[in-house]
PyMOL CGO cylinders between C-alpha atoms (Angstrom):
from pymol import cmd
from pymol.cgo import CYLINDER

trace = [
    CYLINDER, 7.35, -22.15, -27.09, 4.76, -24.07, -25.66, 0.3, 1, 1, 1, 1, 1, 1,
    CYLINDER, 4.76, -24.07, -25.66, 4.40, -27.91, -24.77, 0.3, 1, 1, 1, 1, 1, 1,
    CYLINDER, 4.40, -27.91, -24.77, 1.18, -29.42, -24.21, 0.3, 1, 1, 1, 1, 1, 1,
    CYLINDER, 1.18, -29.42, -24.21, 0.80, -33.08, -23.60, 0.3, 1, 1, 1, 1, 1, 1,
    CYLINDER, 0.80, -33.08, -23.60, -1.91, -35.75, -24.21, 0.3, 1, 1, 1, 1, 1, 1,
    CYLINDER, -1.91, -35.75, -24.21, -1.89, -39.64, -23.55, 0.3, 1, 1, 1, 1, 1, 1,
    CYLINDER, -1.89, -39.64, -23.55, -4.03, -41.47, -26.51, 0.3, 1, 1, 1, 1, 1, 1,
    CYLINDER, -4.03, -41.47, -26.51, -3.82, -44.88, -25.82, 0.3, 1, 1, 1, 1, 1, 1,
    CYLINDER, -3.82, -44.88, -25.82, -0.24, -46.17, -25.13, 0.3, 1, 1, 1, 1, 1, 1,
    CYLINDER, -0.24, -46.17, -25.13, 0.81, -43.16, -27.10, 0.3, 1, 1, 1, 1, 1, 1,
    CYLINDER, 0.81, -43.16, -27.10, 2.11, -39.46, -25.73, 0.3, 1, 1, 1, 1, 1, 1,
    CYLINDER, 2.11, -39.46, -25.73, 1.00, -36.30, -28.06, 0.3, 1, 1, 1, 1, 1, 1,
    CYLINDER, 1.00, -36.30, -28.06, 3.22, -33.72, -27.12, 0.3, 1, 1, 1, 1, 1, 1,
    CYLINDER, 3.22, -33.72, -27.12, 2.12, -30.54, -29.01, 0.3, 1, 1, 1, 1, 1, 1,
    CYLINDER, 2.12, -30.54, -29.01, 4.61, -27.86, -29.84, 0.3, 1, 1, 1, 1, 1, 1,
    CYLINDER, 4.61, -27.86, -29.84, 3.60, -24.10, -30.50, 0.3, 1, 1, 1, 1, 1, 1,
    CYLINDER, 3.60, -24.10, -30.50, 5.44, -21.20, -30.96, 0.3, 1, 1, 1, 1, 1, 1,
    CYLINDER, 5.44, -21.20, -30.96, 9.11, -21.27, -31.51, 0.3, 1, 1, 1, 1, 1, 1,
    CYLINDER, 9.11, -21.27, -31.51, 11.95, -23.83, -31.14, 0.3, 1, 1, 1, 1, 1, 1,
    CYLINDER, 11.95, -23.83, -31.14, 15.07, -21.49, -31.45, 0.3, 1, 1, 1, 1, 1, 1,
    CYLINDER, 15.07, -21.49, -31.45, 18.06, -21.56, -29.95, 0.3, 1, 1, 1, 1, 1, 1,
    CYLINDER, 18.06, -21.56, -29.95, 16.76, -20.34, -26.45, 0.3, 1, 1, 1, 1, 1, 1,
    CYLINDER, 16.76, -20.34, -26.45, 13.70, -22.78, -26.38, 0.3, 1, 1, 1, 1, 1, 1,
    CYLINDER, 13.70, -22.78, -26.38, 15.40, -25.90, -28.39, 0.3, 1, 1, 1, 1, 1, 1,
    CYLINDER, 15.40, -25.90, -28.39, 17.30, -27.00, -24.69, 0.3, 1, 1, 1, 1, 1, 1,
    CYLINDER, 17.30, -27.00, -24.69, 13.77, -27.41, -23.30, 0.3, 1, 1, 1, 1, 1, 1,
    CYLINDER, 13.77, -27.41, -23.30, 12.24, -29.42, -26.11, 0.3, 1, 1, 1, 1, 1, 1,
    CYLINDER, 12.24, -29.42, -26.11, 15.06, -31.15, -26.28, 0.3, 1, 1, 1, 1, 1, 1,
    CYLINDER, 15.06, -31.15, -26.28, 15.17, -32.58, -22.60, 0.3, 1, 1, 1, 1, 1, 1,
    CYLINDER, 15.17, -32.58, -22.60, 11.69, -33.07, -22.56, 0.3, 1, 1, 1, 1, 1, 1,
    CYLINDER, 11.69, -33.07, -22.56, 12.06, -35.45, -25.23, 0.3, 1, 1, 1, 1, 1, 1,
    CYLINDER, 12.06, -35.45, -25.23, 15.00, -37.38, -24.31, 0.3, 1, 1, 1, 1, 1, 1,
    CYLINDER, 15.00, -37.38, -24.31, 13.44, -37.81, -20.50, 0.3, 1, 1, 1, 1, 1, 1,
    CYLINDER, 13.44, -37.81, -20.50, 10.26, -39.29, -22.88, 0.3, 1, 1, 1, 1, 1, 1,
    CYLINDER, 10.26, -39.29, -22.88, 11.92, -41.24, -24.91, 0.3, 1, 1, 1, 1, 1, 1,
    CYLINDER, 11.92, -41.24, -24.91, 14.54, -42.50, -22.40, 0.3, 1, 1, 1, 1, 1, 1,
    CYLINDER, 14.54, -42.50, -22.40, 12.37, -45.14, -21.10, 0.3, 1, 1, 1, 1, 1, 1,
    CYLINDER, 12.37, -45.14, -21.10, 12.62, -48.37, -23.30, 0.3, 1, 1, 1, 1, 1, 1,
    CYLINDER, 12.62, -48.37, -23.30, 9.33, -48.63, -25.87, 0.3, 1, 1, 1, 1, 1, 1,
    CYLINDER, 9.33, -48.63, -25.87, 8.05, -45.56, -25.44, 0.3, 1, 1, 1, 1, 1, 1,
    CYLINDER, 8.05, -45.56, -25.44, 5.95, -44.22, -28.16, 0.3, 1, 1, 1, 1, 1, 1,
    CYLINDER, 5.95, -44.22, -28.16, 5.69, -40.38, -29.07, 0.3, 1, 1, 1, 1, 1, 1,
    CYLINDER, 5.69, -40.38, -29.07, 4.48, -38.22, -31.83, 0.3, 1, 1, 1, 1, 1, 1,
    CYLINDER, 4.48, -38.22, -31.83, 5.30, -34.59, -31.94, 0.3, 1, 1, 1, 1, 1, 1,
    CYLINDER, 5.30, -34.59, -31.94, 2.37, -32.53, -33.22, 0.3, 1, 1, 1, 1, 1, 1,
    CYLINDER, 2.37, -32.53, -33.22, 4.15, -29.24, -35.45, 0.3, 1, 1, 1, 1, 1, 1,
    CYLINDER, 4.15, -29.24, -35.45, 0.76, -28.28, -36.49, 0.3, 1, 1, 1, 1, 1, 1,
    CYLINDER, 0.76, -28.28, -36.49, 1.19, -24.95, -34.09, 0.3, 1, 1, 1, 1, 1, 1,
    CYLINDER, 1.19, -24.95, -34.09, 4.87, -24.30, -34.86, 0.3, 1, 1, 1, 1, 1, 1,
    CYLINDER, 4.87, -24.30, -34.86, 5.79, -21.07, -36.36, 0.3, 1, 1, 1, 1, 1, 1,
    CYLINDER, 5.79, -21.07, -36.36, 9.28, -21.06, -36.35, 0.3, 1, 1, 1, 1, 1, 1,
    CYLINDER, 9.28, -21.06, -36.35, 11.84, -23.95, -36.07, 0.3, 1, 1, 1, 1, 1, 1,
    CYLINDER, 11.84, -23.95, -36.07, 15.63, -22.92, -36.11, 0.3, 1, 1, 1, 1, 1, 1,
    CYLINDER, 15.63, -22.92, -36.11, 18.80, -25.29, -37.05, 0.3, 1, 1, 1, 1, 1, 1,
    CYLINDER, 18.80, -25.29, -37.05, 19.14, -25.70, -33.35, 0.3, 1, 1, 1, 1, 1, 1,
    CYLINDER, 19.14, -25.70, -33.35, 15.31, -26.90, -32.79, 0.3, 1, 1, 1, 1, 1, 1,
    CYLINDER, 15.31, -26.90, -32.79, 16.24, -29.56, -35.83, 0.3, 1, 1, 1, 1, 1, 1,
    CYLINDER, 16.24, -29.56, -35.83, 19.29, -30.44, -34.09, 0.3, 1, 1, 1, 1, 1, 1,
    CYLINDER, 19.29, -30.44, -34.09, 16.90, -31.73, -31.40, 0.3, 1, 1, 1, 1, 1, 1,
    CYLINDER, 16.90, -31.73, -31.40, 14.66, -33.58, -33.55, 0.3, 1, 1, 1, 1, 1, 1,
    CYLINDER, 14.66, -33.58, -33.55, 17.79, -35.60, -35.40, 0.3, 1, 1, 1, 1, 1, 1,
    CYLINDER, 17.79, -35.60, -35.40, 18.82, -36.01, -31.13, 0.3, 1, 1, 1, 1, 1, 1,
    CYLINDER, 18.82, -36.01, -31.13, 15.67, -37.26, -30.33, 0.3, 1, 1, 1, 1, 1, 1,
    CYLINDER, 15.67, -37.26, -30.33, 15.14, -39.39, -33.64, 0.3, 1, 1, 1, 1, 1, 1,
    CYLINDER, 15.14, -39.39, -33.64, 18.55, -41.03, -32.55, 0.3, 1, 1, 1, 1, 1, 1,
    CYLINDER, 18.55, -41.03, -32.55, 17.78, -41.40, -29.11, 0.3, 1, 1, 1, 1, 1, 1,
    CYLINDER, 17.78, -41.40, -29.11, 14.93, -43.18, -29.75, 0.3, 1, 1, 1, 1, 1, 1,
    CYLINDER, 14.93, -43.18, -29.75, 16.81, -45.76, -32.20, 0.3, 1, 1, 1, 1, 1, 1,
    CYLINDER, 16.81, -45.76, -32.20, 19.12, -46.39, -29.50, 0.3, 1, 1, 1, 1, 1, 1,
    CYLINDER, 19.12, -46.39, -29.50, 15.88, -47.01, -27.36, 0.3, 1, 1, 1, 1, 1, 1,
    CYLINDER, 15.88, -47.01, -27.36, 14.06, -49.06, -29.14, 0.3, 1, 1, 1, 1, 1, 1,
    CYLINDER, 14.06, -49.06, -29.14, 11.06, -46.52, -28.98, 0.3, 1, 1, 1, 1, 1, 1,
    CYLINDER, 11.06, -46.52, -28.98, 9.09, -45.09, -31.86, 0.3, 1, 1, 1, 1, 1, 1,
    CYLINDER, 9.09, -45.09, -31.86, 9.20, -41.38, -32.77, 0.3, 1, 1, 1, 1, 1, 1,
    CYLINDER, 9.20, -41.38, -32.77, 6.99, -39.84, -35.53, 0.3, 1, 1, 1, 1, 1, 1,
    CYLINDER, 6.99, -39.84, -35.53, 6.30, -36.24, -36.24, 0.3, 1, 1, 1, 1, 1, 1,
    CYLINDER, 6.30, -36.24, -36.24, 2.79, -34.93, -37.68, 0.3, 1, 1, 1, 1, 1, 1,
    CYLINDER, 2.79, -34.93, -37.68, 1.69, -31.66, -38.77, 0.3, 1, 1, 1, 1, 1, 1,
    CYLINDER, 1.69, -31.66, -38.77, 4.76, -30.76, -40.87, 0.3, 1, 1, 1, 1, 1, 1,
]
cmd.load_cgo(trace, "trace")
């Protein structure tokens, strides 16, 4: 897996490639719960360049989803 990062406007693109098992999904998911820990934040994960996603890698999206909720941040995914 692969996370590349891009700032457009007051928004973060982070952009996901590879595969979001269960050996990857801990990074993802850390990376977006330091992102979205801040209050406001907005993100949009890019899952154009996914090629695999595993229960555990959706387990981290439903986290992060959640987390931003609790945040008050916004959280959209593209590229499905």
């Amino acid at each position: 897996m692969d996370l590349n990062e891009e700032i457009v406007g007051e928004i973060l693109v982070l952009e996901v490639s590879g595969r979001v098992d269960s050996t990857t999904a801990p990074t993802l998911g850390e990376r977006l719960t330091a992102t979205l820990a801040a209050t406001g934040r907005r993100l949009v994960l890019d899952l154009r360049q996914l090629e695999y996603i595993s229960s555990a890698g959706f387990r981290v999206l439903l986290l992060a989803a959640k987390r931003a909720e609790e945040t008050g941040s916004r959280f959209v995914l593209c590229g499905l």
